[in-house]
N, CA, C and O of each residue as an XYZ file, in Angstrom:
664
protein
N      27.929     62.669    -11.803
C      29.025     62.724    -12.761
C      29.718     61.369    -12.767
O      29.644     60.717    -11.725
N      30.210     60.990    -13.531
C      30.596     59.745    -14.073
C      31.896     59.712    -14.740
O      32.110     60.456    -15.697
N      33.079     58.623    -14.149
C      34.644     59.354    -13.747
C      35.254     57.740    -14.245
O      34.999     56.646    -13.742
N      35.959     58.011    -15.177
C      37.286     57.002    -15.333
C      38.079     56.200    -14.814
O      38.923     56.194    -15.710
N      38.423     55.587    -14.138
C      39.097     54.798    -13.518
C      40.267     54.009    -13.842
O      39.853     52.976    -14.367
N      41.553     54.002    -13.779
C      42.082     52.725    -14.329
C      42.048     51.770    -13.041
O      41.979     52.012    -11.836
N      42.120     50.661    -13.738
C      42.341     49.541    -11.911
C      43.499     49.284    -11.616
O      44.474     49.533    -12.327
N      43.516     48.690    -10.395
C      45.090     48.125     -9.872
C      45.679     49.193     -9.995
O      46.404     49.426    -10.963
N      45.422     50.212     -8.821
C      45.925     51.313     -9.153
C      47.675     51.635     -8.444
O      48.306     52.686     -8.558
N      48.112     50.392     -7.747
C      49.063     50.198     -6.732
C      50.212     49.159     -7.613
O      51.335     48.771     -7.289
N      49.276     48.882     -9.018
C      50.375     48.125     -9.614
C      51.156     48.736    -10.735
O      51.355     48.070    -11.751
N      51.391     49.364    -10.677
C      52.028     50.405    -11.543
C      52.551     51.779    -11.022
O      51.979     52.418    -10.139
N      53.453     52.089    -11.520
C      54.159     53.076    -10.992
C      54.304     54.757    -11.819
O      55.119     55.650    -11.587
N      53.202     54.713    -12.800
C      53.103     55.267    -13.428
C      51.687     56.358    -12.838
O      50.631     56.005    -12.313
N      52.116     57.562    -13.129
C      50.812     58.659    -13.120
C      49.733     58.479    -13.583
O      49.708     57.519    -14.353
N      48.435     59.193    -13.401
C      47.577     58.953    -14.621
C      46.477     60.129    -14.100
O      46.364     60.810    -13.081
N      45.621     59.963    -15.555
C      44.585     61.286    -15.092
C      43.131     60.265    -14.923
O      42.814     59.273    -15.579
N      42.668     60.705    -14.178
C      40.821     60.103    -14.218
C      39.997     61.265    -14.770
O      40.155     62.425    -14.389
N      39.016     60.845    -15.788
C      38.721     61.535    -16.954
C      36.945     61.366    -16.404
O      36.381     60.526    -15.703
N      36.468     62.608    -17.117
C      35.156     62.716    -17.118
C      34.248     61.278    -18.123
O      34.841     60.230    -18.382
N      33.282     61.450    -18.408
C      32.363     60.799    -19.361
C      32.678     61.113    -20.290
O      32.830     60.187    -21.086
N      32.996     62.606    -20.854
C      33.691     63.150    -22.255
C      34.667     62.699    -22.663
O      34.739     62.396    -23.854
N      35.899     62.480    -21.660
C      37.562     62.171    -21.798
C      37.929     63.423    -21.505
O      38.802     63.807    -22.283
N      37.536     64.444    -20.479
C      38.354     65.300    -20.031
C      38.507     65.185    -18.872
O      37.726     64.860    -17.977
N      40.088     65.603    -18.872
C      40.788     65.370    -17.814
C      40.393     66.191    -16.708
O      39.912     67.308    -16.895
N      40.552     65.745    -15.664
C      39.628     65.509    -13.918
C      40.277     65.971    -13.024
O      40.267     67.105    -12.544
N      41.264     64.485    -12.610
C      42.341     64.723    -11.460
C      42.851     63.958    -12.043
O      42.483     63.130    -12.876
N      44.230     64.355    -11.382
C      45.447     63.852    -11.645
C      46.086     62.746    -10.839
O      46.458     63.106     -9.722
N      46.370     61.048    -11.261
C      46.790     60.314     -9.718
C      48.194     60.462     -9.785
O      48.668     59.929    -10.788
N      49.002     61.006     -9.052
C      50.256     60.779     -8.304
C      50.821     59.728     -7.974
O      50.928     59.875     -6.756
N      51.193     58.910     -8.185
C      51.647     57.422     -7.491
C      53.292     57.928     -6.413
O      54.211     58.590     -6.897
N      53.276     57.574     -5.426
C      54.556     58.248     -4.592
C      54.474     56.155     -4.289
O      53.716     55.476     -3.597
N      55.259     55.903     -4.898
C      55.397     54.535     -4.265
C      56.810     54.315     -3.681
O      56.968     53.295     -3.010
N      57.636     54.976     -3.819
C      58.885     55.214     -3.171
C      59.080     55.158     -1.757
O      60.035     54.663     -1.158
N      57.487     56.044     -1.024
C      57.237     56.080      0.193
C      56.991     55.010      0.625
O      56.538     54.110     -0.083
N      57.269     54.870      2.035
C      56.938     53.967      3.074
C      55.357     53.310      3.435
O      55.014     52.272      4.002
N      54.465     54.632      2.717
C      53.190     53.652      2.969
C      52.708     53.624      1.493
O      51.478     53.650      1.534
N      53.032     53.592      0.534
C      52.441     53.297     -0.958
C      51.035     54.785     -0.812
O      49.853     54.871     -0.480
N      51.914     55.515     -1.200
C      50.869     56.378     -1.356
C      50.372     57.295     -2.825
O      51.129     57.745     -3.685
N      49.083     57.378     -2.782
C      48.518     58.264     -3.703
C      48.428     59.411     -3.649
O      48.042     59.725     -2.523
N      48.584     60.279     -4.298
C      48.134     61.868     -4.516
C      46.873     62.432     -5.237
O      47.046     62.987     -6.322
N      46.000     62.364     -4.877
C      45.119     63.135     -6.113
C      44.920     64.492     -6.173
O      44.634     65.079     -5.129
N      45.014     65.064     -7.148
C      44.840     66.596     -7.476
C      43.976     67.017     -8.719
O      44.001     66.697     -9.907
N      43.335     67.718     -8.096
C      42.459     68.484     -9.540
C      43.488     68.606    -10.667
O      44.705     68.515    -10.505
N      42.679     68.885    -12.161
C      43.066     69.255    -12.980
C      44.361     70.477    -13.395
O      45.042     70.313    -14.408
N      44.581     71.752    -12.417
C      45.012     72.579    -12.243
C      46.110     72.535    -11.620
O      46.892     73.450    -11.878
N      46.553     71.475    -10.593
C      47.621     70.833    -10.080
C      46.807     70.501     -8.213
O      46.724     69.426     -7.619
N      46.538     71.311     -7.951
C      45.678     71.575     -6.258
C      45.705     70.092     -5.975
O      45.248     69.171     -6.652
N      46.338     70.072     -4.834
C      46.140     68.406     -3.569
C      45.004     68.452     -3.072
O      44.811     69.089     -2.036
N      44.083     67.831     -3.664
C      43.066     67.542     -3.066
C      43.211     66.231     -1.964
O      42.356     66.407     -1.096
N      43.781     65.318     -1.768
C      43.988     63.985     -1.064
C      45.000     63.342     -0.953
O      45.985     63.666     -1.616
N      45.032     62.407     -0.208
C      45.942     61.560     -0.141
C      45.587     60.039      0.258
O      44.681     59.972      1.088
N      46.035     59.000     -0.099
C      45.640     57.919     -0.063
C      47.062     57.208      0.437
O      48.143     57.187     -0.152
N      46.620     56.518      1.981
C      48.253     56.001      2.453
C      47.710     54.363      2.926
O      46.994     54.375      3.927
N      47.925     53.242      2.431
C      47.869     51.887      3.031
C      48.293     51.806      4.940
O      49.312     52.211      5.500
N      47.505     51.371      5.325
C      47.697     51.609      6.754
C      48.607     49.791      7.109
O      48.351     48.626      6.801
N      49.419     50.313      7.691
C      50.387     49.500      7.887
C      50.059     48.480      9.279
O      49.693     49.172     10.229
N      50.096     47.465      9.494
C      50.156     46.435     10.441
C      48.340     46.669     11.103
O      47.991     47.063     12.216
N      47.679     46.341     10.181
C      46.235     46.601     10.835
C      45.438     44.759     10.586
O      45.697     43.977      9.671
N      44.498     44.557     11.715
C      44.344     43.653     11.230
C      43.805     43.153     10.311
O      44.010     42.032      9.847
N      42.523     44.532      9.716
C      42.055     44.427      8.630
C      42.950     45.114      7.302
O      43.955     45.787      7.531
N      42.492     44.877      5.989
C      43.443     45.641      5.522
C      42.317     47.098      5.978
O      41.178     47.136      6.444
N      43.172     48.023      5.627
C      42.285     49.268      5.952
C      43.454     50.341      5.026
O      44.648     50.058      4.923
N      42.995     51.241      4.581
C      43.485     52.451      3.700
C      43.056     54.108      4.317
O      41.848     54.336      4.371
N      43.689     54.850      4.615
C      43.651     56.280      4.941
C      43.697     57.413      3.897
O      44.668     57.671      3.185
N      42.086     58.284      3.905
C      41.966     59.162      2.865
C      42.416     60.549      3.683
O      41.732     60.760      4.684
N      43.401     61.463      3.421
C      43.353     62.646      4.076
C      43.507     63.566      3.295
O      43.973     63.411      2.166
N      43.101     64.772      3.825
C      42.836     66.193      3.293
C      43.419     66.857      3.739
O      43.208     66.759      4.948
N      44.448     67.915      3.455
C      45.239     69.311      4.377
C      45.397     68.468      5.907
O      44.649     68.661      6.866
N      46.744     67.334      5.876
C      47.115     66.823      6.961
C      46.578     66.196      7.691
O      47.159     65.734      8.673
N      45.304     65.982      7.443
C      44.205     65.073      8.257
C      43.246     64.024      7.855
O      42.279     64.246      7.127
N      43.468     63.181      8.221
C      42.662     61.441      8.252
C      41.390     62.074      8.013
O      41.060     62.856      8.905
N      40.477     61.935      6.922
C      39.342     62.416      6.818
C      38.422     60.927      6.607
O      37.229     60.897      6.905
N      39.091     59.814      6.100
C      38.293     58.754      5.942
C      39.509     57.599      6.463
O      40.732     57.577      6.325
N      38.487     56.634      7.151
C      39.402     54.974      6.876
C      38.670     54.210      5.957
O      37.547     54.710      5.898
N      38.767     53.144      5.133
C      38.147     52.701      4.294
C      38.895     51.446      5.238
O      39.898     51.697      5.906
N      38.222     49.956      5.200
C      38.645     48.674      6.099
C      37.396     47.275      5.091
O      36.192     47.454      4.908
N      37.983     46.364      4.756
C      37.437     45.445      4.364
C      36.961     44.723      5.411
O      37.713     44.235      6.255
N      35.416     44.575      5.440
C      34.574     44.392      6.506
C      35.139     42.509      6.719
O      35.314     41.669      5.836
N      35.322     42.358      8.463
C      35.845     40.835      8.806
C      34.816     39.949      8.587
O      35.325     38.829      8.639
N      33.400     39.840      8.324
C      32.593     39.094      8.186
C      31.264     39.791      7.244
O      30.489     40.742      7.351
N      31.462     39.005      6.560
C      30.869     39.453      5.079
C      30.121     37.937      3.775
O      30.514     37.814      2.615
N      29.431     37.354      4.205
C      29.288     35.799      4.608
C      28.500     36.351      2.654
O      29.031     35.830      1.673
N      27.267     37.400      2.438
C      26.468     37.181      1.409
C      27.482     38.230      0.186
O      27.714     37.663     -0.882
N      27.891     39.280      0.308
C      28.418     39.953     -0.305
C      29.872     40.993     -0.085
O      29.917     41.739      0.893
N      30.659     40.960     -0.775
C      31.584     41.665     -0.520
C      31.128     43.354      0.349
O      30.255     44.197      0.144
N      32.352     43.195      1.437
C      31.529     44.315      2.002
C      33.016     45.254      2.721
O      34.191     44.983      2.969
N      32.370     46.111      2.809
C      33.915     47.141      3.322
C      32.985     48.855      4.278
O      31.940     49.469      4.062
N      33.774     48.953      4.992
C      33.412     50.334      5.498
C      34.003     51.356      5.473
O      35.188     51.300      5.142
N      33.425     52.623      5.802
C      34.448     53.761      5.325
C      33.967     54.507      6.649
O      32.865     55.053      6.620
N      34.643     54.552      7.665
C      34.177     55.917      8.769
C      34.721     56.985      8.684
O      35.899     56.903      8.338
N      34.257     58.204      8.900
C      33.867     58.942      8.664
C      34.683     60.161      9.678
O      34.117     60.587     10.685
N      35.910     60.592      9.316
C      36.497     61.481     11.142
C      36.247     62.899     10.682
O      36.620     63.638     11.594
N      35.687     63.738      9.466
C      35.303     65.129      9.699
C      33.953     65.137     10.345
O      33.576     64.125     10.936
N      33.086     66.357     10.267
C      32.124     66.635     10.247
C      30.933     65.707     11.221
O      29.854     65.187     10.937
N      31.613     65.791     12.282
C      30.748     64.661     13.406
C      30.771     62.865     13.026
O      30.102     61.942     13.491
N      31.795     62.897     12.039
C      31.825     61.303     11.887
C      30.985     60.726     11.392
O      30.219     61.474     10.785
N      30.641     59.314     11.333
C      29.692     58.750     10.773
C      30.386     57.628      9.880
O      31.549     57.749      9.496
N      29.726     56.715      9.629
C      30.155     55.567      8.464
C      29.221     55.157      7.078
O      27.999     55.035      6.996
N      30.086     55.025      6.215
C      29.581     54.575      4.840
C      29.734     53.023      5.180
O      30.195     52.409      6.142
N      29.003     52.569      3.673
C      29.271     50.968      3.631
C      29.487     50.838      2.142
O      29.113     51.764      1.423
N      30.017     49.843      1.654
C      30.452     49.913      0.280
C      29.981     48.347      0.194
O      30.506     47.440      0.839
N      28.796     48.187     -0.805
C      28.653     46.852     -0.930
C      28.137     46.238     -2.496
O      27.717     46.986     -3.379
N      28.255     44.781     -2.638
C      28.534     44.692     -4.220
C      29.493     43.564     -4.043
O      29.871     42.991     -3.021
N      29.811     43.380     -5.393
C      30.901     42.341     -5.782
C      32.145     43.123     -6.594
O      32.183     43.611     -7.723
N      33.004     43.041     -5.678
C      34.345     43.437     -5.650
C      35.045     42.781     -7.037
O      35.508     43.551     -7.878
N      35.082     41.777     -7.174
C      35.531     40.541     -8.314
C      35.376     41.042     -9.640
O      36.232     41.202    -10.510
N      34.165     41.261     -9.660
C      33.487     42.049    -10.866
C      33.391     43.878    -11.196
O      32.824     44.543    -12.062
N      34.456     44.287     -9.749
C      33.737     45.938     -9.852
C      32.458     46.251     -9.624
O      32.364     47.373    -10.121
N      31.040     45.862     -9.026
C      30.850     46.494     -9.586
C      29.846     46.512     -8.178
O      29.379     45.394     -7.958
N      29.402     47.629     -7.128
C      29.135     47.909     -6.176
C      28.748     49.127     -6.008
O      29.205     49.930     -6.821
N      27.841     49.642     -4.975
C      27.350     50.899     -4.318
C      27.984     51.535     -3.440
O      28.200     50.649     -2.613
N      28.501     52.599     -2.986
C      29.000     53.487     -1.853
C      27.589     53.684     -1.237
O      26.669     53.790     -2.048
N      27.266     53.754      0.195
C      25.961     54.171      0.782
C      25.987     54.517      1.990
O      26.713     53.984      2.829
N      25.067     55.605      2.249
C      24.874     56.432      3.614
C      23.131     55.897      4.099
O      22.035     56.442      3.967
N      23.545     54.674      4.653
C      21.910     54.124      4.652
C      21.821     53.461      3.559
O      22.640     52.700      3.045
N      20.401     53.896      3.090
C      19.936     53.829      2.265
C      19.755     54.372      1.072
O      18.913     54.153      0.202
N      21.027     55.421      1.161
C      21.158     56.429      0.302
C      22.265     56.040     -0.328
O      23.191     55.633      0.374
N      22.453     56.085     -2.071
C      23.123     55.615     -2.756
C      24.293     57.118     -3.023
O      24.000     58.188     -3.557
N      25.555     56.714     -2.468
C      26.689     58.199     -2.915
C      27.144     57.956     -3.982
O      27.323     58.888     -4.766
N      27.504     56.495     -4.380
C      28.066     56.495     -5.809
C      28.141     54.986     -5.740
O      28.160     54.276     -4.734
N      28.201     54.457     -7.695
C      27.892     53.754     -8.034
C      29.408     52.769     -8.454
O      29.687     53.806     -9.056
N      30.135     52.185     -8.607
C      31.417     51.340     -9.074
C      30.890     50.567    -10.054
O      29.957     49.906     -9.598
N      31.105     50.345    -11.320
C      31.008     49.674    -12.489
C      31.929     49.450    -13.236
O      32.499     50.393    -13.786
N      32.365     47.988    -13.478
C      33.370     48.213    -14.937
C      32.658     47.847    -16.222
O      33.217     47.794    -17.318
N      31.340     47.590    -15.990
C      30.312     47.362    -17.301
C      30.621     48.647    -17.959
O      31.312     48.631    -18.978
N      30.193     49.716    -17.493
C      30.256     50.874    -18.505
C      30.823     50.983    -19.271
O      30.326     51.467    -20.288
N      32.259     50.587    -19.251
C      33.404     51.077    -20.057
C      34.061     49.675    -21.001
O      34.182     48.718    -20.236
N      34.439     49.381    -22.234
C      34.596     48.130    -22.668
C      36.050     48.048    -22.621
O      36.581     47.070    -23.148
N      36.936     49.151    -21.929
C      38.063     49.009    -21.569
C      38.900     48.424    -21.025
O      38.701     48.345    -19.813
N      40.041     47.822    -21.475
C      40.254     46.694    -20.541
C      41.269     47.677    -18.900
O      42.040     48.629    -19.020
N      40.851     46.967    -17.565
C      41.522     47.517    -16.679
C      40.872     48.947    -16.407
O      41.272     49.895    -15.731
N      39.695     48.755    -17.199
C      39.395     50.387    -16.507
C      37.572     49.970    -15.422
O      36.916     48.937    -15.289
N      37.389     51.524    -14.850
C      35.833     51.451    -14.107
C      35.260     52.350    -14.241
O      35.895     53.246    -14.798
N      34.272     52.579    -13.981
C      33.377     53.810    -14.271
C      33.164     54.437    -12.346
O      32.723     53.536    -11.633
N      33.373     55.483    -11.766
C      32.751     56.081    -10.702
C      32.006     57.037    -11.175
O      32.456     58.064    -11.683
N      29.928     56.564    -10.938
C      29.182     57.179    -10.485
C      28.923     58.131     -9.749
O      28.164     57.533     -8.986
N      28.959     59.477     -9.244
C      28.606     59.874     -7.951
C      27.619     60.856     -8.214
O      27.622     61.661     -9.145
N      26.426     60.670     -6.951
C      25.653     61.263     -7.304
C      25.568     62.749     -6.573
O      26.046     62.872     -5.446
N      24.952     63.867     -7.240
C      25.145     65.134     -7.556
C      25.376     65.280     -5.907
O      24.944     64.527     -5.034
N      26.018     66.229     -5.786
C      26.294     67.189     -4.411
C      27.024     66.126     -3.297
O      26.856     66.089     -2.078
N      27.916     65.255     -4.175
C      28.378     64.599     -3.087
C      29.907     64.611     -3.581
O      30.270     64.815     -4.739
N      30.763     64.341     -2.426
C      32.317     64.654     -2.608
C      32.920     64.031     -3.677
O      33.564     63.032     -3.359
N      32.909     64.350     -5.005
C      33.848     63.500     -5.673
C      34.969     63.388     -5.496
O      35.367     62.240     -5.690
N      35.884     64.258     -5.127
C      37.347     63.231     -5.241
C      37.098     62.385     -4.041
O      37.465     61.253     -4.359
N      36.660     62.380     -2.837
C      36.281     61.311     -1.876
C      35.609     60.535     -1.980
O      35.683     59.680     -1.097
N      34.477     60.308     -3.159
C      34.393     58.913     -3.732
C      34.952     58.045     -4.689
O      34.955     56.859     -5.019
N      35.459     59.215     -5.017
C      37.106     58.170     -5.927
C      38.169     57.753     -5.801
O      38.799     57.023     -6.565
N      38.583     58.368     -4.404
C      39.155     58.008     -3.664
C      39.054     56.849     -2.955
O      39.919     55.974     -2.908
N      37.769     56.839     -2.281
C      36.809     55.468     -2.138
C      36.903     54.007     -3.070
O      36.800     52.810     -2.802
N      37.103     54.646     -4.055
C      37.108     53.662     -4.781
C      38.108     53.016     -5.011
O      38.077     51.790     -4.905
N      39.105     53.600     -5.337
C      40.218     53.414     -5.499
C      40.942     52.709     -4.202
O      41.854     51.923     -4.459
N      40.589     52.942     -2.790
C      40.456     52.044     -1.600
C      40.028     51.035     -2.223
O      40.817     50.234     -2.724
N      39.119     50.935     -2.280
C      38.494     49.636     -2.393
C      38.958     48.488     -3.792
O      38.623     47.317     -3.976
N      39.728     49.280     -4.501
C      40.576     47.948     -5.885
C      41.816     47.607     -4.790
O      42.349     46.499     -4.739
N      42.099     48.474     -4.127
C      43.634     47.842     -3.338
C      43.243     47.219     -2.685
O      43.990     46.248     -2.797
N      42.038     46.808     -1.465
C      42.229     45.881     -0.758
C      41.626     45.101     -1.414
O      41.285     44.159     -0.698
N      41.112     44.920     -3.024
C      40.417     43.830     -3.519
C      41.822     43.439     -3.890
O      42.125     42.524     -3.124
N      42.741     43.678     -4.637
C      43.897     43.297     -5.061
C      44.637     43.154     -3.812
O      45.083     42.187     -4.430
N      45.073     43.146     -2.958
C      45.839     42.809     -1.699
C      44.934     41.348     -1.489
O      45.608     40.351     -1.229
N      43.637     41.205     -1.576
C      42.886     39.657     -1.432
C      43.707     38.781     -2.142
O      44.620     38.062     -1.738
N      43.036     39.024     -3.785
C      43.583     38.392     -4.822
C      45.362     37.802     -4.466
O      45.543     36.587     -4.538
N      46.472     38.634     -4.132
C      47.733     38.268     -3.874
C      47.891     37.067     -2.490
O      48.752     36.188     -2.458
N      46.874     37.297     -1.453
C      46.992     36.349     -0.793
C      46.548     35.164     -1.012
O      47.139     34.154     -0.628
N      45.236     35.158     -1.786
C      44.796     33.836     -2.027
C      45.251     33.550     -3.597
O      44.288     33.294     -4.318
N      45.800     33.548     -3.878
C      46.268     33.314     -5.554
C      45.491     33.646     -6.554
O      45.863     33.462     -7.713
Protein backbone atom coordinates (compact mmCIF):
# COMPACT_ATOMS: atom_id res chain seq x y z
CA UNK A 1 0.00 0.00 0.00
CA UNK A 2 1.23 3.28 -0.91
CA UNK A 3 0.69 6.37 1.70
CA UNK A 4 1.00 10.22 1.44
CA UNK A 5 3.30 11.99 3.18
CA UNK A 6 3.73 15.64 3.79
CA UNK A 7 7.53 16.52 4.70
CA UNK A 8 9.09 18.49 7.43
CA UNK A 9 6.76 17.14 9.46
CA UNK A 10 8.20 19.08 12.79
CA UNK A 11 7.90 22.32 10.87
CA UNK A 12 4.60 23.14 11.21
CA UNK A 13 2.26 23.10 13.75
CA UNK A 14 -0.57 22.16 12.03
CA UNK A 15 -2.50 18.53 11.90
CA UNK A 16 -2.75 16.58 8.91
CA UNK A 17 -4.10 13.31 7.46
CA UNK A 18 -1.72 10.77 5.40
CA UNK A 19 -3.85 9.57 2.57
CA UNK A 20 -3.97 6.36 0.63
CA UNK A 21 -3.00 6.20 -3.31
CA UNK A 22 -6.81 7.13 -3.85
CA UNK A 23 -6.76 10.35 -1.44
CA UNK A 24 -8.45 8.57 1.30
CA UNK A 25 -7.89 9.44 4.42
CA UNK A 26 -5.53 6.91 6.57
CA UNK A 27 -4.22 8.35 9.77
CA UNK A 28 -4.42 11.20 11.28
CA UNK A 29 -0.89 13.27 12.40
CA UNK A 30 -1.35 15.04 15.70
CA UNK A 31 1.41 17.51 16.10
CA UNK A 32 1.64 18.06 20.24
CA UNK A 33 4.54 20.51 19.84
CA UNK A 34 3.73 22.31 22.99
CA UNK A 35 5.34 19.25 24.68
CA UNK A 36 8.69 18.96 25.91
CA UNK A 37 9.83 16.37 23.43
CA UNK A 38 8.11 17.61 20.02
CA UNK A 39 5.85 14.97 19.72
CA UNK A 40 3.65 13.19 17.17
CA UNK A 41 0.44 11.34 17.47
CA UNK A 42 -0.69 9.07 14.85
CA UNK A 43 -4.12 7.60 14.78
CA UNK A 44 -6.16 5.67 12.41
CA UNK A 45 -8.84 7.12 10.54
CA UNK A 46 -11.55 6.52 13.31
CA UNK A 47 -9.62 8.50 15.93
CA UNK A 48 -7.59 5.10 17.73
CA UNK A 49 -3.70 6.02 18.97
CA UNK A 50 -1.96 3.98 17.17
CA UNK A 51 1.74 5.72 18.07
CA UNK A 52 3.68 8.08 19.19
CA UNK A 53 6.68 9.74 17.92
CA UNK A 54 8.93 11.67 20.75
CA UNK A 55 12.61 13.31 19.64
CA UNK A 56 14.94 11.81 22.14
CA UNK A 57 16.56 14.46 23.96
CA UNK A 58 20.47 14.86 24.71
CA UNK A 59 21.55 11.69 22.63
CA UNK A 60 24.58 11.67 20.82
CA UNK A 61 23.10 10.62 17.78
CA UNK A 62 20.05 12.28 16.76
CA UNK A 63 17.72 9.33 17.49
CA UNK A 64 13.64 9.47 17.60
CA UNK A 65 11.26 7.07 19.80
CA UNK A 66 8.25 5.15 18.16
CA UNK A 67 5.82 3.85 20.98
CA UNK A 68 2.71 1.92 21.20
CA UNK A 69 0.24 1.63 24.44
CA UNK A 70 3.18 3.28 26.69
CA UNK A 71 6.02 1.50 25.28
CA UNK A 72 9.28 2.27 23.19
CA UNK A 73 8.55 -0.14 20.42
CA UNK A 74 11.22 1.37 17.99
CA UNK A 75 14.45 3.80 18.17
CA UNK A 76 15.13 5.12 14.82
CA UNK A 77 19.19 6.87 15.17
CA UNK A 78 21.08 8.38 12.16
CA UNK A 79 23.83 5.92 11.62
CA UNK A 80 27.61 7.80 12.95
CA UNK A 81 29.46 6.55 9.96
CA UNK A 82 27.88 6.34 6.76
CA UNK A 83 30.91 7.28 4.30
CA UNK A 84 28.74 5.75 0.69
CA UNK A 85 25.10 6.45 1.51
CA UNK A 86 22.83 8.00 3.85
CA UNK A 87 22.15 5.53 6.46
CA UNK A 88 20.05 5.28 9.77
CA UNK A 89 18.87 2.34 12.03
CA UNK A 90 15.80 1.38 13.62
CA UNK A 91 16.08 -1.36 16.61
CA UNK A 92 13.71 -3.15 17.29
CA UNK A 93 12.42 -3.53 21.49
CA UNK A 94 9.03 -5.75 20.86
CA UNK A 95 8.95 -9.14 19.76
CA UNK A 96 12.62 -10.42 20.58
CA UNK A 97 14.16 -7.23 19.10
CA UNK A 98 16.09 -7.02 16.18
CA UNK A 99 17.21 -4.06 13.80
CA UNK A 100 16.11 -2.48 10.52
CA UNK A 101 18.37 -0.32 8.33
CA UNK A 102 17.04 2.48 6.30
CA UNK A 103 19.24 3.25 3.36
CA UNK A 104 19.14 5.64 0.24
CA UNK A 105 19.53 9.28 -0.17
CA UNK A 106 17.87 11.22 2.39
CA UNK A 107 18.37 14.71 0.29
CA UNK A 108 16.28 13.44 -2.34
CA UNK A 109 13.70 11.16 -0.24
CA UNK A 110 14.14 8.61 -1.65
CA UNK A 111 15.36 5.19 0.20
CA UNK A 112 14.48 1.53 1.38
CA UNK A 113 13.39 0.39 4.98
CA UNK A 114 15.09 -3.31 5.23
CA UNK A 115 15.15 -6.47 7.31
CA UNK A 116 18.31 -7.89 5.52
CA UNK A 117 17.71 -8.23 2.48
CA UNK A 118 14.25 -7.89 2.63
CA UNK A 119 12.69 -4.74 1.37
CA UNK A 120 9.66 -3.38 4.26
CA UNK A 121 9.04 -0.27 2.49
CA UNK A 122 10.01 1.95 -0.08
CA UNK A 123 10.45 6.27 0.58
CA UNK A 124 9.97 8.24 -2.66
CA UNK A 125 9.16 11.77 -3.43
CA UNK A 126 9.29 10.90 -7.29
CA UNK A 127 5.86 9.50 -7.10
CA UNK A 128 4.03 12.38 -6.21
CA UNK A 129 4.61 15.88 -8.29
CA UNK A 130 3.65 17.56 -5.08
CA UNK A 131 5.50 19.99 -3.71
CA UNK A 132 6.68 18.92 0.12
CA UNK A 133 5.04 15.76 -0.17
CA UNK A 134 6.44 11.56 -0.30
CA UNK A 135 5.11 8.55 -1.19
CA UNK A 136 5.46 5.44 1.71
CA UNK A 137 5.61 2.11 0.01
CA UNK A 138 5.04 -0.78 2.33
CA UNK A 139 5.05 -3.97 1.41
CA UNK A 140 1.98 -6.29 2.12
CA UNK A 141 1.82 -7.80 5.75
CA UNK A 142 4.07 -5.42 7.18
CA UNK A 143 3.30 -2.71 9.97
CA UNK A 144 2.12 0.29 8.34
CA UNK A 145 1.69 2.87 10.72
CA UNK A 146 5.35 1.71 11.90
CA UNK A 147 6.69 2.32 8.64
CA UNK A 148 5.37 5.63 8.50
CA UNK A 149 6.24 6.32 11.35
CA UNK A 150 9.69 5.29 10.21
CA UNK A 151 9.57 7.54 7.92
CA UNK A 152 8.58 10.28 9.24
CA UNK A 153 11.78 9.59 11.78
CA UNK A 154 13.73 9.72 9.24
CA UNK A 155 12.60 13.59 7.47
CA UNK A 156 13.33 14.88 11.17
CA UNK A 157 16.67 13.81 11.55
CA UNK A 158 17.21 14.67 7.80
CA UNK A 159 15.89 18.17 8.66
CA UNK A 160 17.66 18.51 12.14
CA UNK A 161 21.05 17.85 9.52
CA UNK A 162 19.98 20.42 7.11
CA UNK A 163 19.56 23.20 10.31
CA UNK A 164 22.98 22.40 11.48
CA UNK A 165 24.84 22.59 8.45
CA UNK A 166 22.91 25.40 6.65
Amino acid sequence: MRYLVRERLFDFKDDFWVTDAHGDRVFFVDAKMLSLHHTLVLSDASGRKLASIKHKLLTFTDAMDIEHDGRVVATVHKAVFSPLHHRAVVDLHDDGGGRLEAVGDLIDKEFEVRDGHRVLARISRKWFRLRDTYGVDVAPGENEPLMICIAVCLDRIHHDEEERHG
